[in-house]
N, C-alpha and C positions, 0 to 999 in steps of 0.2 A: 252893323259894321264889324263885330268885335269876330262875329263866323268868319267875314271875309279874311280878317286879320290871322286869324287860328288859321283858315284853310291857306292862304298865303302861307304861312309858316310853315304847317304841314307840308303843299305843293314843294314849296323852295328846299325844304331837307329831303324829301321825297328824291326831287331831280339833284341835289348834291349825292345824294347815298345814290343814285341811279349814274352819276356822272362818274362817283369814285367806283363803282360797280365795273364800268366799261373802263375805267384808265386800270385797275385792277389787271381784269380781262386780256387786255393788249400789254399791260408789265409781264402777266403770267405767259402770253403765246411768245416774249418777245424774249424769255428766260427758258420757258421750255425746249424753243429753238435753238437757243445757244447750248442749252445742255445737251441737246441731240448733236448738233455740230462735236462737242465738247468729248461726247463718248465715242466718236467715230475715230476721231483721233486720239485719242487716250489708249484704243485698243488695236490703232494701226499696227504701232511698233510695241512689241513688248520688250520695255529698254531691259530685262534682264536676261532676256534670249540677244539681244544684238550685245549686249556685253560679251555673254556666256562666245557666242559667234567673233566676237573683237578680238576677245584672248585666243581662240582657236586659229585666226590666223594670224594672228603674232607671235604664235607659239609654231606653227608650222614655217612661217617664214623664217623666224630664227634657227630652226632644226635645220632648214634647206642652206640656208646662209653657213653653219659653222661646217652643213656637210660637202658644201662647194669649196669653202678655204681648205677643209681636209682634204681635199681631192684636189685641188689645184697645188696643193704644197706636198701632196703623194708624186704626183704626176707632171707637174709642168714643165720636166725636162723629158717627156716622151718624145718628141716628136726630134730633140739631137739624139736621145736615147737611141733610138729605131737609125738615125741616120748611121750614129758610130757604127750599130750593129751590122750593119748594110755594109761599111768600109770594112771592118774585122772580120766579116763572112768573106769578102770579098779576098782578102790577106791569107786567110785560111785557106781557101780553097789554091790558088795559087802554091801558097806552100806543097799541098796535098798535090797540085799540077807535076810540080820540081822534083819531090821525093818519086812519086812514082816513075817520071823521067829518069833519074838516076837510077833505080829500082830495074826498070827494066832493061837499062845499057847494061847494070852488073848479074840479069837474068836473075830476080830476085824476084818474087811476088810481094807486092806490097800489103795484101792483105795479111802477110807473115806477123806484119808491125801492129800490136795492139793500138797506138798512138793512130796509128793512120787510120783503122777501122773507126777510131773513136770520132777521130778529126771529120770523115765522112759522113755518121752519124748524125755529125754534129752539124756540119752545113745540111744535112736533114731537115734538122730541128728547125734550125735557125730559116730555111728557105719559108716553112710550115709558119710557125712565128711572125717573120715578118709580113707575110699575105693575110694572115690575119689580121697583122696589126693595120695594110694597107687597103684594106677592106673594111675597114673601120675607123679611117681616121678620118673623115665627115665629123661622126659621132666624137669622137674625140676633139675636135676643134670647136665644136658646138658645145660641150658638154665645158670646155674650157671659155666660152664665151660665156658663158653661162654664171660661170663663177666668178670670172674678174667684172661683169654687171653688178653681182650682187655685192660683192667683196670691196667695192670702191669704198673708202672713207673721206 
């Protein structure tokens, strides 16, 4: 009886070291798993490139941000700007209309008058100037939307 007793002992720590064997086993698959989940995600995001990437566009926004309020408080009277100039061209040339009417009742050439040539010139410029400006002012309206979005506080 005393074998059965020994091999009973034996069997029974056998199957314990055999039971802790297998709960082992499935601790170990059930940790390895987790550590595989674990590095997947640990090297999804590498937080010092999404930082490094954070500041790059918080530093680009704020560059666009101070350069839209510069440009909105360079420009945000362009568009009476352009209008006055439209009326003052308009004034000018008129005048330039009168002189020369005069000019020619007294048989005078008005090109004589450095002022007039200049005045002419000038609604030149000024014709050249504002087609550009009205060929452009899409972009300018946009470029002003642009800045009072960013510029809201």
């Amino acid at each position: 009886m005393k074998d059965n007793k020994v091999f009973a002992i034996l069997k029974k720590t056998s199957l314990m070291k055999l039971k802790n064997s297998k709960v082992e086993l499935a601790a170990i698959d059930d940790l390895d798993s987790a550590i595989d989940k674990s590095e997947i995600y640990s090297r999804v995001i590498l937080i010092n490139e999404a930082i490094a990437d954070s500041d790059e566009i918080i530093d680009l926004y704020e560059e666009l941000k101070f350069k839209t309020e510069s440009y909105y408080n360079k420009y945000e009277d362009i568009n009476n700007w352009y209008s006055q100039a439209k009326v003052e061209r308009n004034n000018l040339e008129e005048k330039l209309n009168t002189y020369e009417t005069l000019t020619d009742e007294l048989g005078i050439d008005p090109n004589n008058s450095e002022s007039y040539r200049y005045g002419d010139d000038l609604i030149t410029d000024m014709d050249d100037e504002y087609l550009t400006y009205d060929q452009n002012y899409d972009r300018f309206i946009y470029a002003e939307k642009i800045s009072n979005n960013l510029n809201i506080n």
